[in-house]
LOPA-809648 format. One line per field, with one value per residue (C-alpha): chain; residue number from 0; residue in one letter; x, y, z. Coordinates in nm, 3 decimals, padded with zeros to 5 digits. Example, Ala and Ser with C-alpha at 12.3 -4.5 7.8 and 13.67 -1.06 7.14 Angstrom:
2
cadena = c(A;A) .
num = c(0;1) .
residuo = c(A;S) .
x = c(01.230;01.367) .
y = c(-00.450;-00.106) .
z = c(00.780;00.714) .
END
This chain:
374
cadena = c(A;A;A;A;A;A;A;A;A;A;A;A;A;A;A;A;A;A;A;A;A;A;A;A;A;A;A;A;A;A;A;A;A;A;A;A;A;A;A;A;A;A;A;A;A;A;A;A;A;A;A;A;A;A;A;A;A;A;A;A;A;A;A;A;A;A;A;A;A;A;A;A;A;A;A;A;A;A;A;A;A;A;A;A;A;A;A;A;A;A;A;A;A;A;A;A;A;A;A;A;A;A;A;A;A;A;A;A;A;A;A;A;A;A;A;A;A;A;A;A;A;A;A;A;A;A;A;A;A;A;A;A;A;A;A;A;A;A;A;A;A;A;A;A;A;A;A;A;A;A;A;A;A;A;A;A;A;A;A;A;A;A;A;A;A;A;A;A;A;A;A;A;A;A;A;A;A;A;A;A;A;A;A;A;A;A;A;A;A;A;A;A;A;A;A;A;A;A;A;A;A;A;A;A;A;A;A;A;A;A;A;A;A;A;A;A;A;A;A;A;A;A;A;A;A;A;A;A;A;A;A;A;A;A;A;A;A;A;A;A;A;A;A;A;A;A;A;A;A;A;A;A;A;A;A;A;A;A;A;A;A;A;A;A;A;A;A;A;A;A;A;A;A;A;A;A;A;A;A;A;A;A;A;A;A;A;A;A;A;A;A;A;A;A;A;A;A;A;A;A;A;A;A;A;A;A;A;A;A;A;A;A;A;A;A;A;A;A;A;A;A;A;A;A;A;A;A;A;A;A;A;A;A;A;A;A;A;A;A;A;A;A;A;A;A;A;A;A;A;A;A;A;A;A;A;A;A;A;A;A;A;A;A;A;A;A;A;A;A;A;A;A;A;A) .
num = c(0;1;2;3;4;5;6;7;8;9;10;11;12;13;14;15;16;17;18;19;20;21;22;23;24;25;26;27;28;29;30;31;32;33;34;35;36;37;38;39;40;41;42;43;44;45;46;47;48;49;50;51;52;53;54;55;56;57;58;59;60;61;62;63;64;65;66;67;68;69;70;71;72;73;74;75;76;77;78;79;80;81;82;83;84;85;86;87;88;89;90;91;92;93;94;95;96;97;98;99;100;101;102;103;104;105;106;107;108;109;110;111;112;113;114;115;116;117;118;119;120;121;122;123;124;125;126;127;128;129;130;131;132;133;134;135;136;137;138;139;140;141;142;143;144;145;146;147;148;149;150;151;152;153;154;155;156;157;158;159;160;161;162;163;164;165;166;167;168;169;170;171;172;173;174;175;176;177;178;179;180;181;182;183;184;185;186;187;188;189;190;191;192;193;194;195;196;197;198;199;200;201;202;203;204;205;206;207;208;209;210;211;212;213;214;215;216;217;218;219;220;221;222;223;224;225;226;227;228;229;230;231;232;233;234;235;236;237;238;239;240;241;242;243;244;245;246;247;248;249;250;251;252;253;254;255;256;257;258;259;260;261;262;263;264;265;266;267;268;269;270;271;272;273;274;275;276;277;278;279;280;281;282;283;284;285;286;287;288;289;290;291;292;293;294;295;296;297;298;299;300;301;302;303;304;305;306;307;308;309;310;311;312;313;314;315;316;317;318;319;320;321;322;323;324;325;326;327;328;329;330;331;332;333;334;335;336;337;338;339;340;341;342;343;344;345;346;347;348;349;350;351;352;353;354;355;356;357;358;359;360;361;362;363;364;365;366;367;368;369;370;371;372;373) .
residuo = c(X;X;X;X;X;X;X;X;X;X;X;X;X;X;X;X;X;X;X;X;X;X;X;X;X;X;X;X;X;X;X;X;X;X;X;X;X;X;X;X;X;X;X;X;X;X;X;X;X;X;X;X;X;X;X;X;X;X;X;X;X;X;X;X;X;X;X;X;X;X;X;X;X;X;X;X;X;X;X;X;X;X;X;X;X;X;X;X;X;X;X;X;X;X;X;X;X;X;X;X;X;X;X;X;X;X;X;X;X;X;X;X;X;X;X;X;X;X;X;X;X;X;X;X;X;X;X;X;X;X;X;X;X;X;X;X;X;X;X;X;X;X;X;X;X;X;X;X;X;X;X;X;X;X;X;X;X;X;X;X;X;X;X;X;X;X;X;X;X;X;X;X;X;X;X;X;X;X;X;X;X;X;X;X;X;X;X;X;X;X;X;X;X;X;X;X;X;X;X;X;X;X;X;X;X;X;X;X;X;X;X;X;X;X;X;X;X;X;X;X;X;X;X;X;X;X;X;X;X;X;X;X;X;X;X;X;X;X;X;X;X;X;X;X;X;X;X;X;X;X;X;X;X;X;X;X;X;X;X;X;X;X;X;X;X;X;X;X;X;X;X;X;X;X;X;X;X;X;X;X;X;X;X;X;X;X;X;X;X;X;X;X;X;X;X;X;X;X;X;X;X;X;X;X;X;X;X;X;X;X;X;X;X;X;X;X;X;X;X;X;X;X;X;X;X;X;X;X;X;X;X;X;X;X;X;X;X;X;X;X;X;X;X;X;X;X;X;X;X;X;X;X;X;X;X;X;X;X;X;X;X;X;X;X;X;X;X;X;X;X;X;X;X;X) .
x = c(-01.532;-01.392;-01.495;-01.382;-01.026;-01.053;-01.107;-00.861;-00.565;-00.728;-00.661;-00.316;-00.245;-00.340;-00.159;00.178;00.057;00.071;00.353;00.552;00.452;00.547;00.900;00.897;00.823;01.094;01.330;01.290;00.989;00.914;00.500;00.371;00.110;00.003;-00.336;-00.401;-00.200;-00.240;-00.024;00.132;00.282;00.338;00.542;00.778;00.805;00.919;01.161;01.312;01.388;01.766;01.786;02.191;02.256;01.981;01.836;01.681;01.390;01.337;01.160;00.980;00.710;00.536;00.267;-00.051;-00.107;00.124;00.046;-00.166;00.155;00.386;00.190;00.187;00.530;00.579;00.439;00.636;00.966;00.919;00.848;01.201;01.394;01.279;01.300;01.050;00.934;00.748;00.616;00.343;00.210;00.146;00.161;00.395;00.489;00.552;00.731;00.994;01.044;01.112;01.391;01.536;01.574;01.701;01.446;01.356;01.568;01.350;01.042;00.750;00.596;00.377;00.638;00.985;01.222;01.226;01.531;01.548;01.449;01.736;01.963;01.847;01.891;02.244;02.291;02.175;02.354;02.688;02.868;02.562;02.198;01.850;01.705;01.363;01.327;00.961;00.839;00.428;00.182;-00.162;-00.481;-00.620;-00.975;-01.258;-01.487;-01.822;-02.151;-02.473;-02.774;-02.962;-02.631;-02.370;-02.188;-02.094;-01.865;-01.683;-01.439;-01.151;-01.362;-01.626;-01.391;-01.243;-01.591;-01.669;-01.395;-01.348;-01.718;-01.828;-02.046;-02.257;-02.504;-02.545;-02.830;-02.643;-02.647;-02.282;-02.319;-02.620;-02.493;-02.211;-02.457;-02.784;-02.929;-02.869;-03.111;-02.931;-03.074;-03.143;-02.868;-02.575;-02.230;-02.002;-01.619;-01.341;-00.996;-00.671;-00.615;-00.254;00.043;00.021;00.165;-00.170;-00.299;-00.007;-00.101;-00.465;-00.414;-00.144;-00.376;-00.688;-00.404;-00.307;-00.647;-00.853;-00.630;-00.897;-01.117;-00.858;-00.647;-00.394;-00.020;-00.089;00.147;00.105;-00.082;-00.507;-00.562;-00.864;-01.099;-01.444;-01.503;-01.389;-01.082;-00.982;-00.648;-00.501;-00.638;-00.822;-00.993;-01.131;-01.246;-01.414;-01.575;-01.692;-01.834;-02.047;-02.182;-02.403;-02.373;-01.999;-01.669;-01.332;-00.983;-00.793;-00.662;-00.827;-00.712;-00.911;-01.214;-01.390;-01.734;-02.042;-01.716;-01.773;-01.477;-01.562;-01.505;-01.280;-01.390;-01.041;-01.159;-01.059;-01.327;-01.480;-01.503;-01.173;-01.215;-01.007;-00.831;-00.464;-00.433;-00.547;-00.386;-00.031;-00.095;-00.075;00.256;00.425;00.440;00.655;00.981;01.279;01.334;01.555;01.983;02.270;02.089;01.786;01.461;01.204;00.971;00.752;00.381;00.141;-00.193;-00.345;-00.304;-00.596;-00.424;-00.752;-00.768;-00.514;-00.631;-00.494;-00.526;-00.271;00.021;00.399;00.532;00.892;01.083;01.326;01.678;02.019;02.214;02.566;02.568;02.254;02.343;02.545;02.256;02.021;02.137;02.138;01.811;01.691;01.893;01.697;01.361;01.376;01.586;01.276;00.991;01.152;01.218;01.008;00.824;00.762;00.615;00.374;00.207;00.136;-00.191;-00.310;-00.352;-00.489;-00.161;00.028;00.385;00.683;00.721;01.023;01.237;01.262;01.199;01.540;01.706;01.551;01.724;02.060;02.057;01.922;02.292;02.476;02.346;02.624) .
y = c(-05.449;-05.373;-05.031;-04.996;-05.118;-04.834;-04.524;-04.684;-04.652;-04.336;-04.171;-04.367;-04.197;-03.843;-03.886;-03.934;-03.612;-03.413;-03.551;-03.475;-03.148;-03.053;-03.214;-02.981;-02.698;-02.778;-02.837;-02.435;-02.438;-02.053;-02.181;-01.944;-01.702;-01.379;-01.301;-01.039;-01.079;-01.342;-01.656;-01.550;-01.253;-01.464;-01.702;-01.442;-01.220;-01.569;-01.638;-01.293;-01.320;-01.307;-01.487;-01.527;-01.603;-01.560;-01.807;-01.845;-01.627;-01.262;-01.058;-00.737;-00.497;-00.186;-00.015;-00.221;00.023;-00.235;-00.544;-00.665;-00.574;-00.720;-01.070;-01.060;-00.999;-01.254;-01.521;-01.521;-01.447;-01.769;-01.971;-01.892;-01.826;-02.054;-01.730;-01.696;-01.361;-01.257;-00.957;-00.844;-00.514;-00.336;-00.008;00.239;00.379;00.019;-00.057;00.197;00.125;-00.235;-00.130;00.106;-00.170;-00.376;-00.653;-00.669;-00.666;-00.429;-00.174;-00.057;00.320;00.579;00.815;00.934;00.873;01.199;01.306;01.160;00.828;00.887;00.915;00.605;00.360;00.433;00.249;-00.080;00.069;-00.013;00.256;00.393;00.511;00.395;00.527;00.588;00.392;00.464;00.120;00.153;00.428;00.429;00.660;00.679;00.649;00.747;00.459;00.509;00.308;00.475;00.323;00.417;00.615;00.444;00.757;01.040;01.347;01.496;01.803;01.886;02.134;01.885;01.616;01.763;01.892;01.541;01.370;01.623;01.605;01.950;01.785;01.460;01.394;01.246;01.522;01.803;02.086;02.099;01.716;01.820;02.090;01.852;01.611;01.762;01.469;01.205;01.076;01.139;01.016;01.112;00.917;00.992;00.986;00.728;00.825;00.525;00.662;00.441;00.321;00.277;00.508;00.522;00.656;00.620;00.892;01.069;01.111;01.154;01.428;01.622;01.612;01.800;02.074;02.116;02.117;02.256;02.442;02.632;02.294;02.116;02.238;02.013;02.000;01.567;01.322;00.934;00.951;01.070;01.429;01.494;01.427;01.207;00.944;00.590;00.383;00.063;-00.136;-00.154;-00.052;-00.335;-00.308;00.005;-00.144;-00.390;-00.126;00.068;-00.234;-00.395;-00.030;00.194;00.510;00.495;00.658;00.605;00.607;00.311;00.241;00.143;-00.235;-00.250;-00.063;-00.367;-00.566;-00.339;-00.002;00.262;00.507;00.871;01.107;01.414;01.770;01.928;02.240;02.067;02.040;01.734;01.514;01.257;00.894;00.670;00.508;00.378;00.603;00.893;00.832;00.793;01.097;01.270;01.079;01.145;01.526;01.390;01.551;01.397;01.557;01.290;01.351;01.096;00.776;00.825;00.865;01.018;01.250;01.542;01.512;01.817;01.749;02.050;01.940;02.058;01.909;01.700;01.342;01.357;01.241;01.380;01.192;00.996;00.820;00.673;00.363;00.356;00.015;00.145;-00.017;00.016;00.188;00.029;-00.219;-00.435;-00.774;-01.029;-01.320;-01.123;-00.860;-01.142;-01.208;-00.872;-00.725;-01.009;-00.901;-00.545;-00.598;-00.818;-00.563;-00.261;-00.470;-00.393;-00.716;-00.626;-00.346;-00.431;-00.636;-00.351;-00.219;-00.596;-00.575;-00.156;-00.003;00.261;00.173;00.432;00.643;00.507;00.758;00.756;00.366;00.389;00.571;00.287;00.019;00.166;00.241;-00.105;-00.250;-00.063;-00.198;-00.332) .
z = c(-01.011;-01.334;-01.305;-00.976;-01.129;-01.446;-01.151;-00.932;-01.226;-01.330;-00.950;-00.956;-01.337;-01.163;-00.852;-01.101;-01.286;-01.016;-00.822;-01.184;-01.177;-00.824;-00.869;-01.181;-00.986;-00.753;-01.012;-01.076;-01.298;-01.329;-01.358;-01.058;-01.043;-00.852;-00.634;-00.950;-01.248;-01.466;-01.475;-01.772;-01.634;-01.350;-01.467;-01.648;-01.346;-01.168;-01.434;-01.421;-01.039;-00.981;-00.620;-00.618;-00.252;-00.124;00.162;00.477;00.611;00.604;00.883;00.821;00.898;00.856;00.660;00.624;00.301;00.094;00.283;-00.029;-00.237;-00.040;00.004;-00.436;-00.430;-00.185;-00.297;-00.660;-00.495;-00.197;-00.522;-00.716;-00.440;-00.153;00.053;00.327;00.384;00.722;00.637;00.964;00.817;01.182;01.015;00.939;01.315;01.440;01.132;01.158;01.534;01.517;01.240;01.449;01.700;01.448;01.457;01.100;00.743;00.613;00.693;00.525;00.561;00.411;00.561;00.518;00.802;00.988;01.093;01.467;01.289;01.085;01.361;01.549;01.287;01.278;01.588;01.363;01.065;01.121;00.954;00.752;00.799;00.710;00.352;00.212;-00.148;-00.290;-00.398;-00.425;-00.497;-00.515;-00.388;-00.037;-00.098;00.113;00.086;00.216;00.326;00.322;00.207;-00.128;-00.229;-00.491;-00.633;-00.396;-00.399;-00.137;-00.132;00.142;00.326;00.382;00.455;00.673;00.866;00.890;01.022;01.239;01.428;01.253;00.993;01.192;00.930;00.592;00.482;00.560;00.341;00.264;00.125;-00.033;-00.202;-00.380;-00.457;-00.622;-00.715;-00.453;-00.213;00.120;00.440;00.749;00.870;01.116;00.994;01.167;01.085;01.148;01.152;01.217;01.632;01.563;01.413;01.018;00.748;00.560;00.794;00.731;00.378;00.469;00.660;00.456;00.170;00.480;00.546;00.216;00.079;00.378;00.621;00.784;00.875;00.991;01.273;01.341;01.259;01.124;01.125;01.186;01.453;01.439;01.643;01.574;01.845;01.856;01.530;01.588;01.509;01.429;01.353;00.985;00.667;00.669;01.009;00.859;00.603;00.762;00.987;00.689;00.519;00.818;00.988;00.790;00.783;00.775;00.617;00.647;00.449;00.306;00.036;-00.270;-00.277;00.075;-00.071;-00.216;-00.130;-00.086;00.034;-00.258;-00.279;-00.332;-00.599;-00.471;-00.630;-00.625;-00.835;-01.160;-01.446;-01.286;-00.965;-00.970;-00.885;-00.677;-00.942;-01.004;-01.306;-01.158;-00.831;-01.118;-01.260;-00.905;-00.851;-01.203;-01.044;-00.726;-00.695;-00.504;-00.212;-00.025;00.007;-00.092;-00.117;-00.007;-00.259;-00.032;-00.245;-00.221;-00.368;-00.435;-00.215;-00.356;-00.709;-00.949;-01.232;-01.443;-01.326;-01.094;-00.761;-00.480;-00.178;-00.293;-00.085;-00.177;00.036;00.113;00.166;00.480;00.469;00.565;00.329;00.458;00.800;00.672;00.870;00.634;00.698;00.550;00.309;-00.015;00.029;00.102;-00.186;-00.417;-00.295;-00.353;-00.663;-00.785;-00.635;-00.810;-01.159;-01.444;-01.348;-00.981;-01.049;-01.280;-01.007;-00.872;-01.104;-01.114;-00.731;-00.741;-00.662;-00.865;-01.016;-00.878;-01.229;-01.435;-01.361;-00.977;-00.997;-01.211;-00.916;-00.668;-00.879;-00.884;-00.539;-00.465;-00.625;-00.409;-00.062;00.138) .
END
């Protein structure tokens, strides 16, 4: 019994402890942490967050590419702010069409508004236009599945064969030839592309007609033309296909490529094969120029690049928002978010969860242009 009485005020003791700490927390304690940094880091990034009036709940949607980025970002900003953010991640296409029909605060895509896009979210816009603000790079890697292989290289010709039916097996010379001293099987090549509009295949394919004109005959853009292969929905659903079916490739990027997905190594004519890597996939994106007019940021990157360690196959996410006419319930809080996602703190989530930071002079650009949302 006495025993009984010593865990009984021991649970009682650690109930207290923990209800202290959570009225702490509510009291504005900047303890939080990230999915990938550590809560060090976490906890300053939280401290750093400037909420001002910012309230309520956010809705927004778009490229799956940052969804892992966004959910980081997400969960440190809810905790200072109290801000709920709903952000769906249905890919780029569906992203941009839901804020044209001004359903959401904000949008996500691997793509700059084209011009017609432009022109329709004026009619939500009231007295301005949407703008492209570059928030998250990283690589597009090709992860693979193929038994009895762990390192492989591929160039754009050969990519491009495959994913476009010409090359259907994994011991075909043109593989072999890249890889000397692999074991590759007799094993038929099963190619998942994305079911859905995305900016992700965008960038995928730019990189294919950049890189491989002649193999791939198609004029790209968000949605897949090539014919045969298979699809499936999100980054993530490719990933998932790649993982469970052998014999498979598919793009995504590298935060999906994890658990038993191997990404491969691009041969871009530099002095060796270049990984999937966020410093590699940075160097690429340090060369970006800024091609985008007035406000908006949207930039050019160099697919073809043969620069050393620079990966190519590379892709820039754009956070799509009014410039002038953003609704008055929601512009303080989505002014705080992007504020906090393009800080110096924001962004260094970024590499902790295998995305590239925006380099510090464009990201400097993004900031000011942030301030002056009305």
């Amino acid at each position: 019994m006495k025993l009984q009485r010593m865990n009984r005020r021991a649970l009682t003791l650690g109930a207290l402890a923990v209800s202290s700490a959570l009225a702490l927390t509510a009291c504005g304690s900047d303890d939080t942490s990230n999915g990938g940094g550590s809560s060090a880091s976490a906890t300053a990034a939280a401290g750093n967050i400037k909420c001002d009036d910012a309230k309520g709940q956010l809705l927004a949607d778009g490229s799956s590419a940052q969804k892992n980025a966004i959910d980081a970002w997400v969960k440190q900003f809810t905790q200072a702010c109290g801000v709920q953010i709903n952000y769906k991640g249905s890919g780029s296409g569906a992203g941009i069409t839901a804020f044209t029909q001004g359903q959401v605060a904000f949008a996500g895509s691997d793509s700059a508004l084209k011009p017609e896009e432009v022109t329709a979210s004026k009619s939500v816009c009231s007295g301005g236009q949407g703008i492209d603000l570059p928030m998250v790079g990283g690589p597009i890697a090709v992860g693979f599945n193929v038994p009895g292989v762990d390192k492989l290289v591929l160039d754009a010709p050969t990519l491009a064969k495959i994913f476009n039916g010409k090359i259907s097996n994994w011991n075909d010379e043109g593989i072999k030839k890249l890889n000397p001293d692999a074991t590759l099987p007799d094993l038929k090549i099963q190619a998942f592309h994305r079911s859905e509009d995305s900016g992700t295949t965008d960038n995928f394919t730019k990189y294919l007609i950049a890189s491989a004109k002649s193999d791939w005959p198609y004029s790209g853009g968000k949605a897949w033309q090539a014919k045969g292969g298979q699809s499936a929905s999100g980054s993530s659903g490719v990933a998932q296909q790649v993982k469970q079916t052998s014999g498979a490739i598919g793009y995504m990027e590298l935060s999906y490529a994890k658990d038993g997905i191997t990404p491969v190594s691009i041969d871009t004519g530099a002095s060796a094969p270049v990984d999937a890597t966020v410093d590699n996939a940075t160097k690429a994106i340090g060369a970006a120029k800024v091609v985008g007019t007035g406000k908006d940021l949207s930039l050019k990157l160099d697919y073809a690049t043969k620069a050393e360690g620079a990966y190519p196959i590379t892709l820039v996410t754009y956070e799509i928002v009014c410039d002038k006419g953003n609704k008055a319930d929601t512009l303080p809080a989505t002014k705080a978010f992007l504020r906090f996602i393009a800080s110096e703190d924001g962004q260094k989530v970024l590499a902790a969860n295998d995305y590239a930071p925006i380099p510090d002079d464009i990201i400097a650009k993004v900031r000011t242009t942030i301030e002056g949302l009305s």
